[in-house]
Short mmCIF file of the C-alpha atoms (twelve columns), coordinates in Angstrom:
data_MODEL
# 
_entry.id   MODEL 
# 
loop_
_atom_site.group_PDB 
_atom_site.id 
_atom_site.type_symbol 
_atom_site.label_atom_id 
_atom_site.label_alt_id 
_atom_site.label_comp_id 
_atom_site.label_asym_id 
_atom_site.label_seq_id 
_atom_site.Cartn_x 
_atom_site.Cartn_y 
_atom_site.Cartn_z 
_atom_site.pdbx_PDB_model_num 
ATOM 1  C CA . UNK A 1  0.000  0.000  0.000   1 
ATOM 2  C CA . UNK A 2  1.291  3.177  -1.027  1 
ATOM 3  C CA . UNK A 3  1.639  5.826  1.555   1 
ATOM 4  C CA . UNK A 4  0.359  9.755  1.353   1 
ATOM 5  C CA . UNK A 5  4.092  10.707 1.354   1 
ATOM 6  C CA . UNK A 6  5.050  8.681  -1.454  1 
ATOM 7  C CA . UNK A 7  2.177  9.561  -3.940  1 
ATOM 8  C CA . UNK A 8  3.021  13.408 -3.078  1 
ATOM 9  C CA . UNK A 9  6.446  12.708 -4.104  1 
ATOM 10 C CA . UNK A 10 5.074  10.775 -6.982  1 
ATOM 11 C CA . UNK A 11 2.766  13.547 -7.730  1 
ATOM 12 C CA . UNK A 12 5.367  16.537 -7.396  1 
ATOM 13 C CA . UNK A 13 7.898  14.212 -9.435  1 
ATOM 14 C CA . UNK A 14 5.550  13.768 -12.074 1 
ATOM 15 C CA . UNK A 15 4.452  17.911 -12.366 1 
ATOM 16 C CA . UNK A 16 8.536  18.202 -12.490 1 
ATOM 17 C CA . UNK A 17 8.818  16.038 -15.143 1 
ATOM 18 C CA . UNK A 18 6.111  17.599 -17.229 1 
ATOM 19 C CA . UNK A 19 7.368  21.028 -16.916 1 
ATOM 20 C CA . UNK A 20 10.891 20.288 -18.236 1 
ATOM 21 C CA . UNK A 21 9.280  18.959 -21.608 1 
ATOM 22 C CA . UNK A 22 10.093 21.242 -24.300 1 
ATOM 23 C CA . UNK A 23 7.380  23.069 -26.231 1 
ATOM 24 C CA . UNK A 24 7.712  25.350 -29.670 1 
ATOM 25 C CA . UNK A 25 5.325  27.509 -31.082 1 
ATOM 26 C CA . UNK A 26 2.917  26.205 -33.476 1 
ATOM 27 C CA . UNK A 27 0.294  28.278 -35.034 1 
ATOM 28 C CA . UNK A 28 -2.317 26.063 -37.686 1 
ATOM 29 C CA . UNK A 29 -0.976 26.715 -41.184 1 
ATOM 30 C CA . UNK A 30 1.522  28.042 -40.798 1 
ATOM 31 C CA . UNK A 31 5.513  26.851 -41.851 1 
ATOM 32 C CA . UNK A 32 8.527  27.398 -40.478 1 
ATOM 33 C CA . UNK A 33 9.751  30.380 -42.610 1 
ATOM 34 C CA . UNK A 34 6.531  32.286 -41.238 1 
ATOM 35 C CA . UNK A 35 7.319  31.170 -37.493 1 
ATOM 36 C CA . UNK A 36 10.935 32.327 -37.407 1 
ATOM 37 C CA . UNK A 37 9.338  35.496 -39.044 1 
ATOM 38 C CA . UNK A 38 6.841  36.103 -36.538 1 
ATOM 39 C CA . UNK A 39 9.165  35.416 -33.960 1 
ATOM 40 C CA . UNK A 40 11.858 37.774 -34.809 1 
ATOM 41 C CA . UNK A 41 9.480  40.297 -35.275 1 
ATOM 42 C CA . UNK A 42 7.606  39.871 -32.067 1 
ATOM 43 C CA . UNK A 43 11.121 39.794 -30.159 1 
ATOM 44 C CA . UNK A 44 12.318 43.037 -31.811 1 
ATOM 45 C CA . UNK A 45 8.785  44.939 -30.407 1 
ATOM 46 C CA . UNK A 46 9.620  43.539 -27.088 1 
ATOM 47 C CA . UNK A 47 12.835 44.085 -26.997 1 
ATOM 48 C CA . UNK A 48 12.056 47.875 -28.242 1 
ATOM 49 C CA . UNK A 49 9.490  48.108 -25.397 1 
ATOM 50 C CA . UNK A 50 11.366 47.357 -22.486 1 
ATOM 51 C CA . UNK A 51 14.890 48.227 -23.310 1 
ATOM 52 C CA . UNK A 52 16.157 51.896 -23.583 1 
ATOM 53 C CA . UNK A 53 19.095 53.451 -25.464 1 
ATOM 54 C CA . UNK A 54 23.144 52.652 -24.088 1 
ATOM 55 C CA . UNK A 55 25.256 49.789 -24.516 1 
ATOM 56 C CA . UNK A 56 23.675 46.219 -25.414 1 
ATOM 57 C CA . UNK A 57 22.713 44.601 -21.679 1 
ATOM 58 C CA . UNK A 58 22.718 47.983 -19.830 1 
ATOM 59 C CA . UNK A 59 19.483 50.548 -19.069 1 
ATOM 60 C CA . UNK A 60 19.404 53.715 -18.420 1 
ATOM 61 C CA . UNK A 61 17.716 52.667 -14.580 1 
ATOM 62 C CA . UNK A 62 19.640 49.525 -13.303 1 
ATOM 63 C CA . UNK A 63 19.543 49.371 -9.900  1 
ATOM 64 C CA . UNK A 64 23.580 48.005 -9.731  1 
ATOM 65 C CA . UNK A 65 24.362 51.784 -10.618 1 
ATOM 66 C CA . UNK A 66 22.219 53.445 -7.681  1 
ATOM 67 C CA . UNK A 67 19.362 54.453 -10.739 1 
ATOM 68 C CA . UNK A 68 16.028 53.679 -9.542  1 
ATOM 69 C CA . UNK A 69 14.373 51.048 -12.198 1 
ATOM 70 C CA . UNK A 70 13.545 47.453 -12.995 1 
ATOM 71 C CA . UNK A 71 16.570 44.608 -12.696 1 
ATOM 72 C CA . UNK A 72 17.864 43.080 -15.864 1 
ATOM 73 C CA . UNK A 73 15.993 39.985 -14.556 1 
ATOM 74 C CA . UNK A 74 12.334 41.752 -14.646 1 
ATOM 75 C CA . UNK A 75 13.203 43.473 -17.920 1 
ATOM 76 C CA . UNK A 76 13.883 40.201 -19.300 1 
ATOM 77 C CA . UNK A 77 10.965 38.482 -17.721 1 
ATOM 78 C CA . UNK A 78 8.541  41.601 -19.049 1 
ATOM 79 C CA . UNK A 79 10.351 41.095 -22.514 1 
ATOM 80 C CA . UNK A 80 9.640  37.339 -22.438 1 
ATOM 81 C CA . UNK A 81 5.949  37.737 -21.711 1 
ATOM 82 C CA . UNK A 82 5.444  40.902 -24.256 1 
ATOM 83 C CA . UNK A 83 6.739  38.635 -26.774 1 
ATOM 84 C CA . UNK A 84 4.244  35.537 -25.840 1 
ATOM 85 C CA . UNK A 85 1.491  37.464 -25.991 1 
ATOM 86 C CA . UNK A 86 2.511  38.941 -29.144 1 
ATOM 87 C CA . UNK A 87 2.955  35.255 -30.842 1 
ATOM 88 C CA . UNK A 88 -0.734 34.507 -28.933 1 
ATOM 89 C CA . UNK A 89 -1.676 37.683 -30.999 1 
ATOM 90 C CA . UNK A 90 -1.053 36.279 -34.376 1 
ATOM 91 C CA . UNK A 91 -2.659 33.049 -34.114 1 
ATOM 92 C CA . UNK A 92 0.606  30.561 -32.351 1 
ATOM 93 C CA . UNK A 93 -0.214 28.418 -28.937 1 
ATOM 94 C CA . UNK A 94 2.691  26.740 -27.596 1 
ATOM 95 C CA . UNK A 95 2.356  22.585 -28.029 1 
ATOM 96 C CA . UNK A 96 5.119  20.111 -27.051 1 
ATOM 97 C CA . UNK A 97 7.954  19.474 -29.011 1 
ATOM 98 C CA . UNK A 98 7.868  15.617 -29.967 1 
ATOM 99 C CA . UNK A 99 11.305 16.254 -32.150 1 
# 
């Protein structure tokens, strides 16, 4: 007989497991030439959005210099979801990648 312990750790093992599985986007259609399209493109507006002008992987407000302003981690992160829900935009949903 199993005990409660064990299916928890059977249970967090599995949710683990299924979150290291590697998706792509995938959008009905579509082909590969018109992903890496869409892609590029969405990462450019994000990129645009949330970065300002200096030196690539500097801001204007990083904290490290005493400048009040987001962390290279949260621009990153807000980069990383502008660009999601610009792929969501045009049609892609992310599926696993059985490659």
């Amino acid at each position: 007989m199993c005990r409660p312990a064990s299916r928890l750790f059977a249970l967090a093992l599995a949710l683990c497991l299924s979150a290291c599985t590697p998706v792509r986007w995938h959008k009905p259609g579509g082909d590969d030439a018109a992903l890496a399209r869409d892609l590029a493109a969405c990462r450019k507006v994000a990129q645009d959005r949330f970065r300002t002008s200096g030196p690539p992987g500097m801001t204007n407000a990083d904290p490290r210099f005493g400048a009040p302003g987001p962390s290279q981690a949260d621009i990153r992160m807000q980069e990383g979801q502008a660009e999601s829900a610009c792929m969501r935009a045009k049609g892609y949903v992310l599926v696993e990648d059985k490659k």
